[in-house]
N, C-alpha and C positions, 0 to 999 in steps of 0.2 A: 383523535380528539380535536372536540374543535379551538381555534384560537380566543382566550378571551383579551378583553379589552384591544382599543383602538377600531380601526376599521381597515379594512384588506381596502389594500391600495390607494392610501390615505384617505383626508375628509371625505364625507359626502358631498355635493356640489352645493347644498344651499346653506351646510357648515363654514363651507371657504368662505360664501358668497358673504356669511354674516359677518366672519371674521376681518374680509378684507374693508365692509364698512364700518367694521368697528375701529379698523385702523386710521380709514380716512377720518370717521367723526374724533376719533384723539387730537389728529395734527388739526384739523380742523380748532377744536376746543385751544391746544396750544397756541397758532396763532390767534384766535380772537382774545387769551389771556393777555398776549402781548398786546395787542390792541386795546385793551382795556386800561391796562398800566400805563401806556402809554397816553393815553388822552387825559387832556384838562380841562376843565369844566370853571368856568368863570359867574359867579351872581352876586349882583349890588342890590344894597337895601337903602333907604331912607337916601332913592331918587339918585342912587348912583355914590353918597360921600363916604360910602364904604363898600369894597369888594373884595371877594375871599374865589382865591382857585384853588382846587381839590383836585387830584390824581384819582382816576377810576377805581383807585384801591382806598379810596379815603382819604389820603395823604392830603395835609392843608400845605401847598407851596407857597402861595403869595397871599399876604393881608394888605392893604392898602386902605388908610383912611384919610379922607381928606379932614387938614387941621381946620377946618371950618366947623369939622363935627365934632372937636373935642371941648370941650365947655368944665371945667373943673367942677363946677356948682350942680351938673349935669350928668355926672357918670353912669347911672342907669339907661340915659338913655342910648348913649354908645352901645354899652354893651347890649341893651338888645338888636341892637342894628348891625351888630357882630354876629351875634349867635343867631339872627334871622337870614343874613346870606351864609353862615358857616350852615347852616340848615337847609337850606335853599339849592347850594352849592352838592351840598351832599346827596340830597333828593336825587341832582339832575344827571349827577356821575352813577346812583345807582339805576335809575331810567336808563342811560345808554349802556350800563355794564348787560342789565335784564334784556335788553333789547337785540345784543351783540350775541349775549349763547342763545336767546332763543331764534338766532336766524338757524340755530344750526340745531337743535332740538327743537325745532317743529315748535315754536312758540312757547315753550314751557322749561323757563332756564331753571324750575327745580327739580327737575329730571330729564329723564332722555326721551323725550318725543312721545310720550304712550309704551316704552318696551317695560314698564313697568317696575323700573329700578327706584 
């Protein structure tokens, strides 16, 4: 009777072959996760008297406003000069995160390359 499942005398060679790129494209994806996490991304608005840095993961680390731009009689306009580098900030951290997996899936960091997942 014949044996079922597996295959006599382990994988076939283009099963390894795929397995063992799937292993590289993991550690691959891992470091560039670290690499993601790890960068900060810095954008000022209104000509620099405000600056917002953002972790690849969104995180807001540093706000910096210069007291030049704070006007009491004026608070709207802060805040949009806040929420346009915290926006701004955010865009540029998602650009390099998109940019980062797609070196590694063939340009398309919402999936794997074309393998159709």
């Amino acid at each position: 009777m014949a044996k079922r499942g597996g295959f006599p005398g382990g994988m076939p060679g283009n099963m390894g072959s795929l397995m063992k790129q799937a292993q590289k494209m993991q550690r691959q994806m891992e470091e560039a996760q670290k690499e993601i996490e790890e960068k900060e991304t810095t954008a000022a608005a209104g000509g620099g008297v405000v600056e917002v840095t953002v972790t690849g993961t969104s995180e807001i680390t540093k706000i910096k406003i210069d007291p030049d731009a704070v006007d009491p009689d004026d608070v709207e306009t802060l805040e949009d000069l806040v929420m346009a580098a915290v926006n701004e900030a955010l865009r540029q951290a998602k650009e390099y995160s998109d940019a980062t997996i797609g070196r590694i899936t063939g340009g398309n960091a919402g999936g794997l390359g074309g393998l159709g997942f």
